[in-house]
Structures are given as structure tokens and as C-alpha cells.
C-alpha positions as CSV (number, residue, x, y, z in Angstrom):
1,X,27.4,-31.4,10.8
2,X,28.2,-31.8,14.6
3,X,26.2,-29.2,16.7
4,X,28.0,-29.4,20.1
5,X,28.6,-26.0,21.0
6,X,26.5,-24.5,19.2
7,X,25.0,-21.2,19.5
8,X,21.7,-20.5,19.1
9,X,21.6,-16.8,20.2
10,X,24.5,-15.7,17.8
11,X,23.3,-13.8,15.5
12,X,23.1,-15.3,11.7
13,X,23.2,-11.9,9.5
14,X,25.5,-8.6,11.1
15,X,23.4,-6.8,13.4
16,X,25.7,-3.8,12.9
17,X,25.0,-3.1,9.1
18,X,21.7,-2.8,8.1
19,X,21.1,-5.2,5.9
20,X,22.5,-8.0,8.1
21,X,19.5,-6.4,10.9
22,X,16.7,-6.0,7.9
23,X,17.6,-10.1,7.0
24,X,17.3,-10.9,10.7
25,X,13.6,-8.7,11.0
26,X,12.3,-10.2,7.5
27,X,12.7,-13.8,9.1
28,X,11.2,-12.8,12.2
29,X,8.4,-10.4,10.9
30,X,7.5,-13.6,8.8
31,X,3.3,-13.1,8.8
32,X,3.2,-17.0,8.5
33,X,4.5,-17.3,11.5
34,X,1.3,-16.2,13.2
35,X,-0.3,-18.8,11.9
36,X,0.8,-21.4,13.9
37,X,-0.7,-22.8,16.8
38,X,1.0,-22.2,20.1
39,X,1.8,-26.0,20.7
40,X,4.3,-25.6,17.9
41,X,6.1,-22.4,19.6
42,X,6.2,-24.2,23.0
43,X,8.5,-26.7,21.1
44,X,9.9,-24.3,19.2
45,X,11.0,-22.5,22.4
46,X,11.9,-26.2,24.3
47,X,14.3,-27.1,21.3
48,X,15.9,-23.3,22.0
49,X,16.1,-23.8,25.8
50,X,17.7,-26.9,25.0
51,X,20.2,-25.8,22.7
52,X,20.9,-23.0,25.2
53,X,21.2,-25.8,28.0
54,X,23.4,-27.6,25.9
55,X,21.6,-30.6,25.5
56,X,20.2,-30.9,21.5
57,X,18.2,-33.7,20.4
58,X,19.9,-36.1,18.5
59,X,19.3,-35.6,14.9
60,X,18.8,-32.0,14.9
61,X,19.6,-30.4,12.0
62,X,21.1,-27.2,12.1
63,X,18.3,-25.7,10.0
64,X,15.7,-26.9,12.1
65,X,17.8,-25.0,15.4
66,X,17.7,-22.0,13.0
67,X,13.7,-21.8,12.1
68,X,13.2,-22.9,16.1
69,X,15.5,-19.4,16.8
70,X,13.0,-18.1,14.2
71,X,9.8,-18.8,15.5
72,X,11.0,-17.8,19.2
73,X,11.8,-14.2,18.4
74,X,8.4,-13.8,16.3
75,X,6.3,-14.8,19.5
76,X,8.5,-14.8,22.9
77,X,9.8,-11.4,24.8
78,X,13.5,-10.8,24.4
79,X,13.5,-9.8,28.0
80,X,10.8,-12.3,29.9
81,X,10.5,-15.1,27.4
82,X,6.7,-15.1,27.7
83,X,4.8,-15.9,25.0
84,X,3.9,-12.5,23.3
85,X,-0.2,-12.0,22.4
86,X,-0.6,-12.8,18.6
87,X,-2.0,-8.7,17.7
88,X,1.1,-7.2,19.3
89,X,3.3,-9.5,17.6
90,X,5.8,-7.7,14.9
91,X,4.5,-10.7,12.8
92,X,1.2,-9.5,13.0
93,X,1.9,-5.9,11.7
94,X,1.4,-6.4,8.1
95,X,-1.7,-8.0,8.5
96,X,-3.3,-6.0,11.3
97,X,-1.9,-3.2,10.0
98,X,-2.8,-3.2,6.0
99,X,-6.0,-4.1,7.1
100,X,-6.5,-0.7,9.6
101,X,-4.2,1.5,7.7
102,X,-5.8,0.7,4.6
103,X,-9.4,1.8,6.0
104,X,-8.0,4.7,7.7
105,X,-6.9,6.0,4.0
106,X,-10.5,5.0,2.5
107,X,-12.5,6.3,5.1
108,X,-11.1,9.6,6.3
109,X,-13.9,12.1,4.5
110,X,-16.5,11.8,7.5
111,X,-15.7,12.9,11.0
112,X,-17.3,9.7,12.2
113,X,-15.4,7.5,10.5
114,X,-12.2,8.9,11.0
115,X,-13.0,9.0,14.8
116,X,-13.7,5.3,14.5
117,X,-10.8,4.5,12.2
118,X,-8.3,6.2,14.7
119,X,-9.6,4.6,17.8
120,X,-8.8,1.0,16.5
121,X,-5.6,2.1,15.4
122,X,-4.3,3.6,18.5
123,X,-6.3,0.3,20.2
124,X,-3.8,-1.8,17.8
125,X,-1.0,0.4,18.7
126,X,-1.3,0.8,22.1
127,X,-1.5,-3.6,22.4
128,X,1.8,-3.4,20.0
129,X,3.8,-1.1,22.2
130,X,2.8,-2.8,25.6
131,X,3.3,-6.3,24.0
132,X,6.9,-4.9,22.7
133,X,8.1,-2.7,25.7
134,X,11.4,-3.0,27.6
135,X,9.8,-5.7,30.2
136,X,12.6,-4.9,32.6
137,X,10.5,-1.6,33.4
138,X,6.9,-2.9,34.8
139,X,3.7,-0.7,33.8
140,X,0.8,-0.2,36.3
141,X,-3.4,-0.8,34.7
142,X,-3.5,3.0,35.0
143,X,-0.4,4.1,33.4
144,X,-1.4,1.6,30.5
145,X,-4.6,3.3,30.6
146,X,-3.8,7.0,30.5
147,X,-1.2,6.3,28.4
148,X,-4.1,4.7,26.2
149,X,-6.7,7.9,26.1
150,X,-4.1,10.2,25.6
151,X,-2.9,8.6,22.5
152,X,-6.2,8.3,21.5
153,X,-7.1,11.9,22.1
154,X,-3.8,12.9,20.6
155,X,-5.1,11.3,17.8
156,X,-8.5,12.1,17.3
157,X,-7.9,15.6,18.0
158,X,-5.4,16.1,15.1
159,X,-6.8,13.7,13.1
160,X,-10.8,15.6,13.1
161,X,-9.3,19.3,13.3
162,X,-7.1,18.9,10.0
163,X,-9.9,17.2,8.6
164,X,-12.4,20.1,9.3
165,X,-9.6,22.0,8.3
166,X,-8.5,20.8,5.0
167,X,-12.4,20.7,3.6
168,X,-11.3,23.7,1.1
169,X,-7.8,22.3,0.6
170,X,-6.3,20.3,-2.1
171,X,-8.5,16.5,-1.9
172,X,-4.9,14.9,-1.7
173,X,-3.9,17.3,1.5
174,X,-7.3,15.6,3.0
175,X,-5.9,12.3,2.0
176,X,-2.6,12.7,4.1
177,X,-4.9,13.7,7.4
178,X,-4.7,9.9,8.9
179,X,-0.7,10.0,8.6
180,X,-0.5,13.1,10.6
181,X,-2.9,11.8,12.8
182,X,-1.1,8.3,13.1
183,X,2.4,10.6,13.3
184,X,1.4,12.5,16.2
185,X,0.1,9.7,18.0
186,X,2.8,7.8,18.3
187,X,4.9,10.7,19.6
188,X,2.7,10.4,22.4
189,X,1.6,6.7,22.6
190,X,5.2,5.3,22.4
191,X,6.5,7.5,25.2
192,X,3.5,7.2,27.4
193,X,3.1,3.1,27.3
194,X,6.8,3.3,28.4
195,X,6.9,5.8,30.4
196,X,8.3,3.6,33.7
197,X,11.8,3.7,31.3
198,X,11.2,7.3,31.4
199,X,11.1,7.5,35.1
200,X,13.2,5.3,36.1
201,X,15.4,4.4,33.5
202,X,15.9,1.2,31.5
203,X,18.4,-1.6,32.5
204,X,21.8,-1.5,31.0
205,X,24.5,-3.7,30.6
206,X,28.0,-4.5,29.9
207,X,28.8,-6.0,26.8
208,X,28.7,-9.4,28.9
209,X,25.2,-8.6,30.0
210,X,26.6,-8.0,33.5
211,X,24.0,-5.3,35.1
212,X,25.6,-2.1,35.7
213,X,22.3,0.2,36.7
214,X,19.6,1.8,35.1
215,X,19.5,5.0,32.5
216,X,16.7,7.6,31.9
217,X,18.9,8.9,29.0
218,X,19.6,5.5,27.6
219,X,15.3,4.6,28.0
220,X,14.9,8.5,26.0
221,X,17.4,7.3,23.2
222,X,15.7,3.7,23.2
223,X,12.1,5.5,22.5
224,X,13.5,8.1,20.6
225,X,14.5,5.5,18.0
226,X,11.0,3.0,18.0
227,X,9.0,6.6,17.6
228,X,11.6,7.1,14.5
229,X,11.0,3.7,13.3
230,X,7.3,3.4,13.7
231,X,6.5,6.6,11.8
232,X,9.2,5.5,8.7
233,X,7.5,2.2,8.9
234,X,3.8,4.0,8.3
235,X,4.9,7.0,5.4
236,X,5.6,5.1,2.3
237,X,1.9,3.5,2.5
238,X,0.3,6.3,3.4
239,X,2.3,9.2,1.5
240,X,2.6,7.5,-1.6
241,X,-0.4,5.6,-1.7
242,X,-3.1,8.5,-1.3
243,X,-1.0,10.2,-4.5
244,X,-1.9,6.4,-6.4
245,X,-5.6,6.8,-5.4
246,X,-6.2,10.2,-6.3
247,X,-4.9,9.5,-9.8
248,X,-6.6,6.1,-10.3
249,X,-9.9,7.7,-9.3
250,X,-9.9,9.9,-12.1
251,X,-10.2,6.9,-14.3
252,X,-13.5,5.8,-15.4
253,X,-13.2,2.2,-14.5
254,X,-12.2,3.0,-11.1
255,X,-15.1,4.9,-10.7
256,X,-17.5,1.9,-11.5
257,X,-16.2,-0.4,-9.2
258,X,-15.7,1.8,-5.6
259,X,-16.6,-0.8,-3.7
260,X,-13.5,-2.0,-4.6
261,X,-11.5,0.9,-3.4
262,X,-11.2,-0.2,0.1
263,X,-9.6,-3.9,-0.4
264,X,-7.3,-2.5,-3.4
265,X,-6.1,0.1,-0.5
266,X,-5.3,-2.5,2.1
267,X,-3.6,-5.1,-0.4
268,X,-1.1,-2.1,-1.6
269,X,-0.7,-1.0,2.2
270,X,0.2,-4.7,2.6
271,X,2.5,-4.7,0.1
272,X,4.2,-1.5,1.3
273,X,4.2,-2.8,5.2
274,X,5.9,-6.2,3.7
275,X,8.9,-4.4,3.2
276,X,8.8,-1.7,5.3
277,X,8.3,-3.5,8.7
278,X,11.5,-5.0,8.6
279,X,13.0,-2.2,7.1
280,X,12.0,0.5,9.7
281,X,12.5,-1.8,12.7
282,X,16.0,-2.2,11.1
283,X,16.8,1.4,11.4
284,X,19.1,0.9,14.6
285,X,20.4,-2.2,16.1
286,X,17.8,-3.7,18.6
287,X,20.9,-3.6,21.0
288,X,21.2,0.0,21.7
289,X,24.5,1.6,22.8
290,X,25.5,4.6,24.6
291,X,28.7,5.6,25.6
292,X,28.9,5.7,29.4
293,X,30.5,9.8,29.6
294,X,27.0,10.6,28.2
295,X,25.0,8.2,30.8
296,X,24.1,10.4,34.2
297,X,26.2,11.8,36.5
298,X,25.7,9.4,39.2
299,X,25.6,6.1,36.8
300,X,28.4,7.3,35.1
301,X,30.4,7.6,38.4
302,X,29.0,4.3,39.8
303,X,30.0,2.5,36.4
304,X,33.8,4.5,36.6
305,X,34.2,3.8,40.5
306,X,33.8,0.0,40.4
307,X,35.7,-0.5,36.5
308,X,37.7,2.2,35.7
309,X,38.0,2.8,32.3
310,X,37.2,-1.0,31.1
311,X,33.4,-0.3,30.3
312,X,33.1,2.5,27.9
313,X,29.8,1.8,26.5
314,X,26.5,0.3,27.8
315,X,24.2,-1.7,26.4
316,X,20.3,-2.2,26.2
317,X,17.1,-3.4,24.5
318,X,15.4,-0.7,23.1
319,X,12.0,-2.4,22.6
320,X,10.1,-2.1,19.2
């Protein structure tokens, strides 16, 4: 098959249904991908530039273009095209995160282990949401790093009050403590580690990427939505999964081998977050879109002014 022309950043599945964008986040949220050493995503992300450039090697296979593309989006930034750290890479999140969330849901009787517990998950949070921010909108050491204890503390704080609370509730209202710890937190962390967007508004475009200003509504929608999709991505494993424990337990076999309980937790977690990464980051198109009357007053006038009625909607990376 000839490949002149072709193009590597068109999208292969519809990113406006969602299950063209949950086909496109299950190839990149591919946990074998972090597995490879970064020699192979430096070529990975050659053979793209060169595809981009309009230069492919000969005898590139179109397949090979499309697992290059692959590979690129699991470990470069959409907006920088730096290679991303390997923990606060999407394709990272099922196995960082079956590995925390599942010790968060066996450990959460003991104040001290639920502090700890907590702390290296809004650690692995906080290192997601930097590594995935809008890049456009730069973050100062000290905004990362109140942004960082007040996540944690946000944390904590629920996290060891509902537990002392809880003490003479239900044991499976205990069990649900770390989600409404993990909840609140990232109503806080999210927002905080982008809080430059916040400020000073994100970037938007055209629908030709042609720069038209930057939004502080379009940056609240953006964050609004990652908050949305980061809390649906944590509540199947650990709603459903505390209700499979508590009944299991009851069972005399399970109550032989609880040394066991912990690594059957975090392979079930894994195989909730196997589906439900890609599913939850494919809540809303990674392209967000807002209609330009509903942009501010001065951006909306700006955009009007210069193009008349030709640009009715703007365009920008929400993050992840």
C-alpha cells in the first residue's frame, strides 16, 4: 500500500462517539507499553516526526506507522512532545494503581495505615496530574508543592475522620472510607496542580489549531471533566469490590489464608482499572469544545472582532 500522504495524526477510531475514543485510550493505556525501554520510543517518535515531515522510510508498513503513533501517545506530551516520566504515564495506571488502590482497600482499619496508604496515593496522583497537565499553562516548584500538601491533607483528613467515625458503623461503610477519601482528593488535587489554567486560562484554538487566546472558563470545563473522569475511573474497584470482600470473608477458606487478601485485592482492582482507565478517560473527547458566546466577554469580543461569525466554537486539550 503506498503511504505518501499519509496521516499519522488522523485519528483511527471516531473521537466523537465513545467507543471510537475508548478503542483509541485501550491502545494507548496499553500497560505493556511501559515496558519498553526508551531507545525504542525515541524511534518510535523519529518514525512519527518523519511521517509528519513527510519523509517515511521505505518499507514502512502502515501497521508499523500505526503502533509507532501508538507508543508516542503512551509516553510523549500532546502539547510539548517530551518524553512523559513512566509513573505518570496513563499506561502506568493500572499497574500503579491496582497495586496502591488495592492496599488502600486492605489496609484502611488502622489510622496509621490509612495515613500511609493515602499519602502514596496522592504522591502517585499528584506525579499523574503534573505529568498529564495542559503544558501550555507552566506550574511554579511552589504551586506544585501546595498543590501537593493540600491534596494530601484533603485526603488524610477525610480519609482518618470517617474512619474514626465509621468505628460503630456497618464494617462495609468502613470499607468505602478510602474512596471518599480518594474522591475528595481529587476535587482538590486536580484543580490545584492546574491551577495556572485556572488563572490564566488555557490555550484555545480554531478548529485549524490557529491560536485565538486563552479561556479560564474553557481551563474550569477542561478540569471539570478529568475530576469526573478520575473519580468514574476509581468507583467500580472500590465500590464493588469492598461488597466482594466482605462476603468472601465470611467463608471459612478465606479466613485461613488472609495473607492472601491483600494480592487477591490488587489483582481484582487490576482487573477493574483494565477496563475502566480507558473507559473513564473516554468520557469526553480529549479535544474539548466550547462554543465561543459562552467564552469571556473580552475573548469572545476579540474572537468576533477579527472573524465575524466564522469561528463558533473553540477548541482545546483538556489534559487527563
Amino acid at each position: 500500500m503506498a503511504l505518501s500522504g499519509f496521516d499519522i495524526d488522523a485519528p483511527r477510531w471516531d473521537q466523537t462517539t465513545f467507543m471510537g475514543r475508548v478503542k483509541h485510550f485501550f491502545n494507548i493505556t496499553d500497560s505493556r507499553t511501559a515496558l519498553l525501554p526508551d531507545s525504542r520510543l525515541d524511534e518510535a517518535k523519529a518514525l512519527v516526526e518523519s511521517c509528519r515531515a513527510g519523509s517515511i522510510p521505505p518499507g514502512t508498513t502502515e501497521e508499523q506507522l500505526h503502533y509507532a503513533k501508538k507508543l508516542y501517545d503512551s509516553a510523549f506530551h500532546p502539547d510539548t512532545g517530551d518524553r512523559m516520566n513512566l509513573i505518570g504515564r496513563m499506561s502506568f495506571q493500572v499497574p500503579g494503581g491496582m497495586a496502591i488502590t488495592g492496599a488502600m482497600l486492605q489496609f484502611y482499619r488502622t489510622v496509621p495505615a490509612v495515613v500511609f496508604w493515602q499519602w502514596v496515593n496522592q504522591s502517585f496522583n499528584a506525579l499523574v496530574n503534573y505529568t498529564n497537565r495542559n503544558a501550555a499553562s507552566p506550574i511554579t516548584p511552589k504551586q506544585i508543592g501546595v498543590a501537593y500538601f493540600t491534596a494530601t491533607s484533603t485526603a488524610l483528613v477525610t480519609a482518618v475522620g470517617l474512619n474514626l467515625y465509621t468505628k460503630k458503623a456497618p464494617p462495609l461503610v468502613a470499607r468505602w472510607v478510602p474512596f471518599a477519601a480518594v474522591a475528595s482528593a481529587n476535587c482538590v488535587n486536580i484543580p490545584m496542580m492546574r491551577q495556572q489554567e485556572i488563572l490564566n486560562g488555557i490555550a484555545v484554538t480554531d478548529e485549524n489549531g490557529n491560536k485565538l487566546g486563552h479561556s479560564r472558563k474553557a481551563a474550569a470545563k477542561g478540569i471539570t471533566q478529568v475530576v469526573i473522569s478520575r473519580v468514574t475511573m476509581a468507583a467500580p474497584g472500590m465500590i464493588i469490590l469492598p461488597i466482594i470482600m466482605q462476603r468472601l470473608e465470611k467463608y471459612r477458606f478465606m479466613q485461613k489464608i488472609t495473607f492472601l487478601h491483600c494480592p487477591l485485592q490488587v489483582m481484582m482492582v487490576g482487573m477493574f482499572l483494565v477496563f475502566m482507565v480507558p473507559a473513564a478517560c473516554s468520557l469526553f473527547p480529549q479535544q474539548c469544545s466550547m462554543a465561543v458566546s459562552k467564552l469571556e466577554p473580552e475573548l469572545r469580543e476579540s474572537i468576533t472582532s477579527k472573524y465575524g461569525d466564522k469561528v463558533q466554537y473553540v477548541y482545546f486539550n483538556k489534559g487527563l
